[in-house]
N, C-alpha and C positions, 0 to 999 in steps of 0.2 A: 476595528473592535468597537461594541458598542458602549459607550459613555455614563450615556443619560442613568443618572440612578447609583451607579456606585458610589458616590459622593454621600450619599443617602447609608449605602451599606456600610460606608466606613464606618461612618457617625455612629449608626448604630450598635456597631460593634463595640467603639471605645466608652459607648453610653450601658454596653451591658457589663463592661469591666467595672465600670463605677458603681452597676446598682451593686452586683458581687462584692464590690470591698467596703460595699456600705451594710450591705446584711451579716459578712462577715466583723466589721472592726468596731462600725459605728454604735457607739450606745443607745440602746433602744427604748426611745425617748418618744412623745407625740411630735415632736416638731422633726426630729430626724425620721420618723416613719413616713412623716406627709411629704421632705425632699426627696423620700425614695418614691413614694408613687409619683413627683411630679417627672422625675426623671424617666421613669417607666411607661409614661404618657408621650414623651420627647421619642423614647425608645421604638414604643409602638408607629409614632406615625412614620417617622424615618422607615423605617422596615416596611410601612404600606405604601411609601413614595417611591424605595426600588422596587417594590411588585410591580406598583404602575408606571413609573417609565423604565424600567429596563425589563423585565421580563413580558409587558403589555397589554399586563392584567387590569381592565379599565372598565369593570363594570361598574354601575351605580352603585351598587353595596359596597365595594369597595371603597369608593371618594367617599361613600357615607360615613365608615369606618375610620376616614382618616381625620374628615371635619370634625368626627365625634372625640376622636383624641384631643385635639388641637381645640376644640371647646372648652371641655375642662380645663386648660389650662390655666388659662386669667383668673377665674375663681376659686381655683383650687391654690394659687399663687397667693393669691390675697388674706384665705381661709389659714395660710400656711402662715403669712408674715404676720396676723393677726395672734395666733397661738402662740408667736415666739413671743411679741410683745405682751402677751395675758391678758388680750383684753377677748375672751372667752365669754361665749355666749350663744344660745340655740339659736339667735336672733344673725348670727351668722352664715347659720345654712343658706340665709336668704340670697346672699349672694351667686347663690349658683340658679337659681330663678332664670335669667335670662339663657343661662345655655342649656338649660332644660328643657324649655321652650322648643330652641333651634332643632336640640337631640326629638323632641315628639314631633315636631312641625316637617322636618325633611322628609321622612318616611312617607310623608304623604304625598310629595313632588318629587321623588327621587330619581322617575326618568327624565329630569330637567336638569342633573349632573351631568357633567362630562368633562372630560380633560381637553383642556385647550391646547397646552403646550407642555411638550417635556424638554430640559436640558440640561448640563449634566450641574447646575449650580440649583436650578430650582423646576419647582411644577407651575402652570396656572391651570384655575379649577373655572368650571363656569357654574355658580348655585344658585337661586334665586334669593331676596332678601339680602345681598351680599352688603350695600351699604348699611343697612342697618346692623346687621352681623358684626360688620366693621367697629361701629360705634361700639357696644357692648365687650367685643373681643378687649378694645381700647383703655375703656374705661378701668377696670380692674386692674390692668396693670399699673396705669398711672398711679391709681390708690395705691398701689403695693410698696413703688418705689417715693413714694412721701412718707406714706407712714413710716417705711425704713429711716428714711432721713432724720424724722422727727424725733425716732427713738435712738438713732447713734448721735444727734446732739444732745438730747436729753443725759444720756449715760454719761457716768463718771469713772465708772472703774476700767482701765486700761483695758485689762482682759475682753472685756464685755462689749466695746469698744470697738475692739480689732475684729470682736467676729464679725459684731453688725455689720463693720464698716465691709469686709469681705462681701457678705450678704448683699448690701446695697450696690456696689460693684458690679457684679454677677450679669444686676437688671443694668443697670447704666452702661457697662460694654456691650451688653446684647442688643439694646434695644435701640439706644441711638444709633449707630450707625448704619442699624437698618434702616431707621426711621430717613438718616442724612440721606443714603442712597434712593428711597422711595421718591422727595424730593427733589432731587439730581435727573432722578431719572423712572416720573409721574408714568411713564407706560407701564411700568413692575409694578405698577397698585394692583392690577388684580394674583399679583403671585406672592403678596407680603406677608402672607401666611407662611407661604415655605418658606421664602428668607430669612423670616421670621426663628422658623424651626433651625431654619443654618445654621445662625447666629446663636442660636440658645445651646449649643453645643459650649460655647463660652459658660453658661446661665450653668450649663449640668455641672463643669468644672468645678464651678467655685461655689455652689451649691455639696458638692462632693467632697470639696475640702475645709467648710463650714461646718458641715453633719459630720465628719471627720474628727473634729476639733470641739464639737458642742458637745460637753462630756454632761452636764446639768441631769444627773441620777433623770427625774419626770418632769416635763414642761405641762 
């Protein structure tokens, strides 16, 4: 029986349960609508990684489709923990600057995609620009998970407190330990995107039960 990718469908499936009980329960707020698209973006690539390794749908448009998911993420992350904190501003959009770039600039090399490797834990992608990609993909989240920190010590009221502190969890489960394993074992750097996505299956959980619980009438 073939493996590679259903690891991918599971995910996906228990990530379309959460955006479900998030359009259903979650009060609909700007900061809970931006965890449902981030989830939605988690949702989509998952779902473009079983196409391409278990059904062996591996055209360029596709890997395009999947980078393009997994682009937005760090900035749309950032744009997200920025809102809950209110530090609100058009001077924000700026942040998606660099994977706007990426999303205009592939289109123009995109027969220089291809899949290197399927199995059933992750993908590897071959794209050009990867190191630099890398950097940008990086940076955002770092920012994401400080400023979380800064604003759950900053807070006093318990409530307020517990969610951030949920929030900032999310990234620090997902993200370390992929990070530990990329170190351990430096040959999975070029697959740290999907591991990446793996692991942020944690990131949708407690994002899911954050949005869940941030009742805040409009952010």
């Amino acid at each position: 029986m073939k493996l590679e990718g259903l690891l991918s469908l599971f995910i996906a499936c228990i990530e379309v349960v959460f955006i479900i009980n998030l359009l259903i329960f979650s009060v609909k707020n700007q900061v809970n609508r931006l965890v449902i698209l981030l989830i939605t973006l988690l949702f989509e690539y998952q779902l473009i990684e079983f196409l391409i390794c278990f059904t062996g749908v591996q055209k360029q448009i596709i890997i395009y489709l999947a980078l393009l998911s997994i682009s937005l993420l760090p900035p749309l992350s950032l744009f997200t923990a920025l809102t809950y904190d209110k530090k609100v501003s058009s001077y924000n959009l700026l942040i998606f600057l660099p994977s706007l770039f990426f999303i205009v600039y592939y289109p123009f090399v995109i027969d220089r995609f291809a899949v290197t490797k399927c199995t059933v834990l992750y993908a590897s992608y071959h794209y050009p620009l990867g190191d630099l990609y890398g950097i940008f993909y990086y940076i955002p989240i770092i920012a994401t998970m400080i400023l979380l920190y800064l604003k759950w010590k900053a807070e006093n009221k318990t409530k307020q407190q517990s969610l951030t502190r949920i929030y900032l969890f999310g990234y620090l489960f997902t993200f370390l330990p992929s990070i530990i394993i990329v170190l351990v074992f430096p040959s999975l750097i070029n697959s740290v995107e999907s591991l990446l996505c793996k692991f942020a299956f944690i990131l949708a959980a407690f994002l899911t039960y954050f949005a869940l619980n941030n009742k805040i009438k409009q952010i």
